[in-house]
N, C-alpha and C positions, 0 to 999 in steps of 0.2 A: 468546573464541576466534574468529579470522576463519580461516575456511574460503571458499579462491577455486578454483573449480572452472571451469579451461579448456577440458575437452576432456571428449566427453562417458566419454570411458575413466577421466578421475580422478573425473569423478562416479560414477560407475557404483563404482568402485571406495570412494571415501571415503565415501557413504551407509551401505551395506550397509540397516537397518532401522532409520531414526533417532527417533530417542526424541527428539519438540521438546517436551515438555513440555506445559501448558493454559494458557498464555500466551503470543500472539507476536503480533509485530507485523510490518506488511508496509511498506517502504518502495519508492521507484520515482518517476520521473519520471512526466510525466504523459504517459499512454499504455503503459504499460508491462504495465496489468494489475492492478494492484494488488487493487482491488476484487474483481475475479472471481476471483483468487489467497486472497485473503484469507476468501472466499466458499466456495469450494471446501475450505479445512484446515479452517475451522468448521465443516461440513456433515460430514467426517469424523471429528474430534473429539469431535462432538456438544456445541460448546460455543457462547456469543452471537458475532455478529458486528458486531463494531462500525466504522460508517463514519465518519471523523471528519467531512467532507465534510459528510454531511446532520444531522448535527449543529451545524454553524459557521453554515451559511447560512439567515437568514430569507428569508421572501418579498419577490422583486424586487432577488436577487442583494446584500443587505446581509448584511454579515458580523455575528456576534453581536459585544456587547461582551465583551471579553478575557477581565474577571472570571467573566461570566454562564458563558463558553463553558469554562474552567477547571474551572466549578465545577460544569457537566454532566457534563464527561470525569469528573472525581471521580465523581460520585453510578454516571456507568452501569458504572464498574468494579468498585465496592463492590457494586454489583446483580449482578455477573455473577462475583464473587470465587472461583469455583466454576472460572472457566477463560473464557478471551475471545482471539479475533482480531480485533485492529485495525489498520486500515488507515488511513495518512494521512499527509502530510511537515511537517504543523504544529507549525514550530520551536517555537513558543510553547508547547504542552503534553507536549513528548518531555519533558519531566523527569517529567511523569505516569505516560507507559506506556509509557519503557526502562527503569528499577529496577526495574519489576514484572513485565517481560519474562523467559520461559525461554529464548526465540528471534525470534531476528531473521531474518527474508525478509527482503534486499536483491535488488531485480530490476534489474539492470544492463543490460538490451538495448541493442544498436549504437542512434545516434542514427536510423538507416533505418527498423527496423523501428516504431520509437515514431512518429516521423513521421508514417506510412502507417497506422498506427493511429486516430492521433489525427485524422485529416485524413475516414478514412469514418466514425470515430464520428460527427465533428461534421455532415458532412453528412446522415448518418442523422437525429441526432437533428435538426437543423432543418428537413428536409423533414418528417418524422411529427409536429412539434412533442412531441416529449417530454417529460411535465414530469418534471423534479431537484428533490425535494428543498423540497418545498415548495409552492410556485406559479410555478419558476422553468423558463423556456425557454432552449435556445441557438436564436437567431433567425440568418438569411442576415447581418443588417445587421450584430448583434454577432459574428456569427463571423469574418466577412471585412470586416467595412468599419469597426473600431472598433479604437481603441486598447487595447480590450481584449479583444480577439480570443484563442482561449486559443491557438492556431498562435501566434503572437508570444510569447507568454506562455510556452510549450514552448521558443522558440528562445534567449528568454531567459535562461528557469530553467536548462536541462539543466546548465552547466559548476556553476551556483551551489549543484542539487541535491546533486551527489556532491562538493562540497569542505564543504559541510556537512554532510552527512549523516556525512563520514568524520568529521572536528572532533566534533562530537556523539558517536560511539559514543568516541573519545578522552575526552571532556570531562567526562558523565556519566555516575556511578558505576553500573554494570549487571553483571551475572553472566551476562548473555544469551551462548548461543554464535548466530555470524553464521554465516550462508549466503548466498555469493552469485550467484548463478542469472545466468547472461549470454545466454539463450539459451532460445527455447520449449519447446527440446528437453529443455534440461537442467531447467526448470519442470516438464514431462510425467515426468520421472525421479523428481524431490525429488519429486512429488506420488504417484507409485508408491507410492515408500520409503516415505511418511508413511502411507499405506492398508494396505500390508503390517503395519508398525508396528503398527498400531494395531488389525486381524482378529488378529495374536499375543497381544496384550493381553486 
């Protein structure tokens, strides 16, 4: 079930106190939140929170190999069978954790806001040097002066994220009902609902 919620009157309205279930996953461009979205239902739920992110990435920005990193997603879902939010847009294991999804977060924010996001995170994290995730930093040089810059990477992905993301929720067999949240405001609502939700409970 895709539930598109334009205005914050039809959210307000189509939530009421939603029941997402102990499984969801968070999707979104990068910059969009995901993590702290996905951070915040777990913390309310009371159930693990899984990043796919610090999962994938060894030390010194290498990616796991495909099998290895399959076959984590498996192990930390089966540890967490109890209820889990996970956050991540990695085509490669959404056959993992959309079937076993109750709900889907889609965060759809204008390309501005993600932008403007992504652009102080990264200067944040390279001036404090930050480490991600391992032993991994965003540096001055890899953020603005590399062809892997993640600004490039955002300018890239964004059209490529939501024609497959939409392909994907078609494609793979899921039961999940979708929500998709286009706005902070309307994140600050669905995140209400779900705390409401779940002080009933």
């Amino acid at each position: 079930m895709l539930r598109q919620l334009d205005r914050i009157s039809t959210i307000e309205y189509a939530f009421g106190m939603v029941d997402i279930g102990r499984r969801i996953v968070v999707y979104g461009p990068t910059g969009s939140g995901k993590t702290t979205v996905a951070a915040r239902i777990a913390a309310c739920l009371g159930v693990h929170h899984i990043e796919l992110d610090a999962i994938a990435w060894l030390p010194g920005w290498v990616m796991k190999p495909l099998g290895e990193y399959r076959a984590d997603i498996s192990k930390v879902l089966n540890e967490h069978n109890e209820g889990w939010v996970c956050d991540g847009n990695y085509r490669e294991v959404r056959d993992l954790t959309l079937p076993q999804a109750d709900t889907v977060v889609w965060l759809r924010m204008s390309y501005r806001v993600v932008f403007w996001r992504v652009l102080k995170r990264t200067v944040t994290r390279a001036w404090r040097r930050e480490m991600l995730w391992g032993t991994n930093y965003e540096s001055w040089r890899l953020s603005f002066l590399s062809r892997d810059s993640l600004l490039l990477y955002q300018a890239r992905a964004w059209r490529r994220h939501h024609t497959r993301v939409s392909t994907d929720l078609g494609r793979i067999p899921h039961h999940a009902q979708v929500y998709e949240l286009r706005s902070p405001r309307e994140v600050e609502v669905f995140l209400a609902e779900v705390r409401a939700a779940d002080r009933k409970d």
